[in-house]
N, C-alpha and C positions, 0 to 999 in steps of 0.2 A: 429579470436579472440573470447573468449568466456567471460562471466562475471558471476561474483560469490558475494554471501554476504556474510558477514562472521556473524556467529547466536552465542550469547552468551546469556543464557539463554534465550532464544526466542524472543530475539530480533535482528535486525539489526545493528548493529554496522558500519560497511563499506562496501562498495561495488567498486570491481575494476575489470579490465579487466585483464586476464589472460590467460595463457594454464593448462586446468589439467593436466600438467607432474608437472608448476610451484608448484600450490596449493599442490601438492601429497607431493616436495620436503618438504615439511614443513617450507620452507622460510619465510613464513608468517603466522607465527605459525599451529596449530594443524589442520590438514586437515580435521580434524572431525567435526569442526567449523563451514566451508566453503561449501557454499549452491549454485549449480548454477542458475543462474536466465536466462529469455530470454528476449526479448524487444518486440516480439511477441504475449505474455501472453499468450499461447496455452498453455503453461506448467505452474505450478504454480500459477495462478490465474493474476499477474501480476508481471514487473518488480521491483524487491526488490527497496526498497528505506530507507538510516536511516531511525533508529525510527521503521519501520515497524517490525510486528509481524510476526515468521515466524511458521506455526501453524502446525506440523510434521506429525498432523492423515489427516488433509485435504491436507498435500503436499501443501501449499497454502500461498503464501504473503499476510500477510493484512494490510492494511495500518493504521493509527490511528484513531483515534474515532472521527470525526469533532465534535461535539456535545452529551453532555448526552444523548438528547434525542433519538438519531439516532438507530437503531439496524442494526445486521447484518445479513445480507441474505445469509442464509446457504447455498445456491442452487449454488450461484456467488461468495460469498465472500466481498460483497459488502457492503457499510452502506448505509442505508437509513432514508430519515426524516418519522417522525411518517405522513406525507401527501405523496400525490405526489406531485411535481413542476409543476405548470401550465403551461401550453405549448404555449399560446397569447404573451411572449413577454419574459422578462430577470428580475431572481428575485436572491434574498440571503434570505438564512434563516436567522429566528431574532428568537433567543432559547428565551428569556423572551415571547413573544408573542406565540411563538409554532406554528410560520406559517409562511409561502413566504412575502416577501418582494416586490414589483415592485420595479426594479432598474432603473431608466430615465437615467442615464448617465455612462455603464457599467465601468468608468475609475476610479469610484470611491466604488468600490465594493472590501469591505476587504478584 
């Protein structure tokens, strides 16, 4: 079984498991739409998911922008906070502050 998203204006709309004979049938609408994704992320950058961006020059899923301030790393595809995460323990970013967070109780991390 293979799985596909379906890209309408560069975005993700749905994503289902399928056979490309089905997606080709046009059963679910325009097959020109329909993007295969992997679970692997060797291809694509990563598996589609709503919402995400599907970006046709990079061949590459992206996901949404957690944060204004975040940018994205052309190399990976990736966002990143304007820091690194410090690596001593378990934080969240706090965008009014512009920096990590220490989280004491990971169950309560939004």
């Amino acid at each position: 079984m293979s799985y596909f998203a379906q890209v309408q204006n560069g975005i993700v709309r749905r994503v289902i498991a399928a056979e490309q004979d089905f997606i080709d049938s046009g059963a679910v609408g325009d097959p020109a739409t329909w993007v295969q994704t992997f679970y692997n992320n060797n291809i694509r950058y990563r598996f589609a998911g709503i919402g995400y961006t599907y970006d046709s020059q990079r061949d590459a899923f992206i996901a949404p922008q957690p944060f204004p301030s975040w940018t994205l790393n052309e190399a990976t595809c990736d966002w990143e906070a304007p820091m690194p995460m410090p690596k001593d323990g378990m934080y969240s970013w706090n965008e009014e502050k512009g920096e990590w967070d220490a989280v004491s109780n990971p169950m309560l991390v939004p």
